[in-house]
C-alpha positions in Angstrom: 0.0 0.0 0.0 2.9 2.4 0.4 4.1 2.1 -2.7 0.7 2.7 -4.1 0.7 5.9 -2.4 4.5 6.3 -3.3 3.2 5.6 -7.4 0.6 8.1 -6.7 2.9 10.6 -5.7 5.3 9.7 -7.9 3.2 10.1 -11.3 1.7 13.2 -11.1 5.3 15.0 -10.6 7.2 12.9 -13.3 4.0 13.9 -15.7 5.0 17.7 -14.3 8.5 17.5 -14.7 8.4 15.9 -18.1 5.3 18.5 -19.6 6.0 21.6 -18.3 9.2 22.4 -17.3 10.7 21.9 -20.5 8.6 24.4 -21.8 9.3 27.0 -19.2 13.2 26.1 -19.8 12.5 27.2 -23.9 10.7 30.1 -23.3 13.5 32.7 -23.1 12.1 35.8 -24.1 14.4 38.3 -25.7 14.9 41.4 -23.9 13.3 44.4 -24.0 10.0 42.1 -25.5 6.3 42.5 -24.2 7.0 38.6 -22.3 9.9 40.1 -20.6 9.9 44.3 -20.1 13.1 44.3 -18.2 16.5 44.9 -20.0 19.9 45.8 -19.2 22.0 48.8 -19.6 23.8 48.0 -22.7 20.5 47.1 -24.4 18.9 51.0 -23.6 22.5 52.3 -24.8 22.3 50.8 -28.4 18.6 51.5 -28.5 19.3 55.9 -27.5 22.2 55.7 -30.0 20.2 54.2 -32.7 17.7 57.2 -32.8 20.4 59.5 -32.3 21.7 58.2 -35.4 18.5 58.4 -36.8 18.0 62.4 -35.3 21.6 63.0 -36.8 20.9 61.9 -40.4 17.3 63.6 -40.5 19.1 67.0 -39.6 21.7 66.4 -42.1 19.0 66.3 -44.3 17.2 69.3 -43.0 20.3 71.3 -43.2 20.9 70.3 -46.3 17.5 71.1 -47.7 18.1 74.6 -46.0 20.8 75.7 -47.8 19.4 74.2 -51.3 16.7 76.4 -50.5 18.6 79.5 -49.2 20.7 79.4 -52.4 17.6 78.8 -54.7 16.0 82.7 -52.9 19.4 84.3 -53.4 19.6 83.2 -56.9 15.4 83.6 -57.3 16.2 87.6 -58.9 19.0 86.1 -61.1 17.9 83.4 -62.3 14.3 82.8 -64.0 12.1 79.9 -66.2 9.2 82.0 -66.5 7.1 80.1 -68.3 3.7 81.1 -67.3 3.4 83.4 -70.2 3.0 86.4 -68.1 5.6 89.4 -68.2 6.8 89.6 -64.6 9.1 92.7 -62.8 12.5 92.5 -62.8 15.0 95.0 -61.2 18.4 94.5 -62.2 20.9 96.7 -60.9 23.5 99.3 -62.5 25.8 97.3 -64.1 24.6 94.0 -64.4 23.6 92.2 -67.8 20.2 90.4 -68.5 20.1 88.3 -70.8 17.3 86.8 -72.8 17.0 83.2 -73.8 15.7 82.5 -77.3 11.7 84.1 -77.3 12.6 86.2 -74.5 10.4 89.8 -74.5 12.1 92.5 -72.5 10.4 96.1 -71.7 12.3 98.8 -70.5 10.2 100.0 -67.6 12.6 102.5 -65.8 16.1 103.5 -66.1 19.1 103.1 -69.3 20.0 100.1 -70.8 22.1 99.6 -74.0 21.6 96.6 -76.3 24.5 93.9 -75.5 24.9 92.0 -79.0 27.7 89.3 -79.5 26.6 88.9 -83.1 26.1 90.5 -85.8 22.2 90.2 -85.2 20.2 92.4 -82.9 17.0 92.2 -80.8 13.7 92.8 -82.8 12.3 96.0 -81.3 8.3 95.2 -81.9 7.5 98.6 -81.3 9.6 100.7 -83.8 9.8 97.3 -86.5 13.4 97.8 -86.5 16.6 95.2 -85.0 18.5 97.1 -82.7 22.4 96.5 -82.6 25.3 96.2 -79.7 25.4 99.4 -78.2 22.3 101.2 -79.3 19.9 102.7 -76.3 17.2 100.7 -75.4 14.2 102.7 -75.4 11.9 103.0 -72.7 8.4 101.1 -73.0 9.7 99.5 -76.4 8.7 95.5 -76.5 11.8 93.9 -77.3 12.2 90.0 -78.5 15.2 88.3 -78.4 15.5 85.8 -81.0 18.4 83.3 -79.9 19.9 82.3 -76.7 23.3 83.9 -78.3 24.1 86.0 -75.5 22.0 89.0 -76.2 20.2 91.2 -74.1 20.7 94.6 -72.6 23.1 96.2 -70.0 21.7 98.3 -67.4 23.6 101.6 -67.7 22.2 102.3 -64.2 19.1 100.9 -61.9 16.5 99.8 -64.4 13.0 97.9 -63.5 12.4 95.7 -67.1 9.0 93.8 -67.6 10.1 90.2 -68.4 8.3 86.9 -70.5 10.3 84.2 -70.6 14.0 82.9 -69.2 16.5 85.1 -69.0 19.8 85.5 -66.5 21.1 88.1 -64.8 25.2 88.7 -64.5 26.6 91.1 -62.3 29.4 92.4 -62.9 
């Protein structure tokens, strides 16, 4: 009879040893994971410097979208692709060339300009029906078309607000 009661004994903790224990003993969960929230030191470090990487790179980014950007407003008054079809106001300062790309039209709104020509070719002055050469005075409220992206357009012999369709640079000097 005391072995019965041994066997009884017996069974029920071999069946627990052999069911569950071995799947308590596989279980390791990784740490850090919902099954086991606590982790060690070096485990938080990597984690901070992984989104400080992360932060670093994203500002690199930012800082170099900044400066894209900053360059495009300085360069906004020098450089134009106006192709909207509308004449838009342009000031370019005493001494500075604007040039025209081909189908350019330029008015003279205020100031002096002279016509800069590289060629032997001028700028069609619409107004008058006549080209106008290198050198000649650009007169004021004339529509002007420049018919190649040759290097023409005028030089502003001092301040001078033009009235601008089309792309054209502007080169300080």
């Amino acid at each position: 009879m005391k072995n019965i009661k041994k066997g009884l004994i017996f069974v029920p903790v071999v069946v627990f040893v052999v069911f569950f224990i071995p799947f308590n003993i596989q279980s390791n969960p990784n740490p850090g994971s919902p099954q086991d929230p606590l982790v060690t030191q070096s485990y938080v470090d990597l984690r901070i410097n992984d989104v400080l990487a992360s932060l670093n790179q994203h500002q690199v980014h930012q800082t170099q979208e900044l400066v894209v950007n900053e360059v495009l407003a300085a360069l906004s008054g020098f450089i134009s692709d106006n192709i909207d079809n509308t004449f838009v106001p342009v000031f370019v300062p005493a001494g500075s060339l604007l040039l025209g790309e081909e189908g350019t039209e330029i008015i003279l709104r205020s100031g002096s300009a002279v016509a800069n020509i590289p060629s032997e070719n001028g700028i069609v002055n619409i107004t008058t029906g006549v080209d106008i050469f290198n050198g000649e005075i650009i007169e004021p409220n004339n529509l002007l078309i420049v018919p190649r992206q040759d290097g023409r357009g005028v030089f502003a012999a001092s301040d001078a607000w033009f009235m601008i369709k089309g792309s054209f640079n502007i080169v300080s000097n």
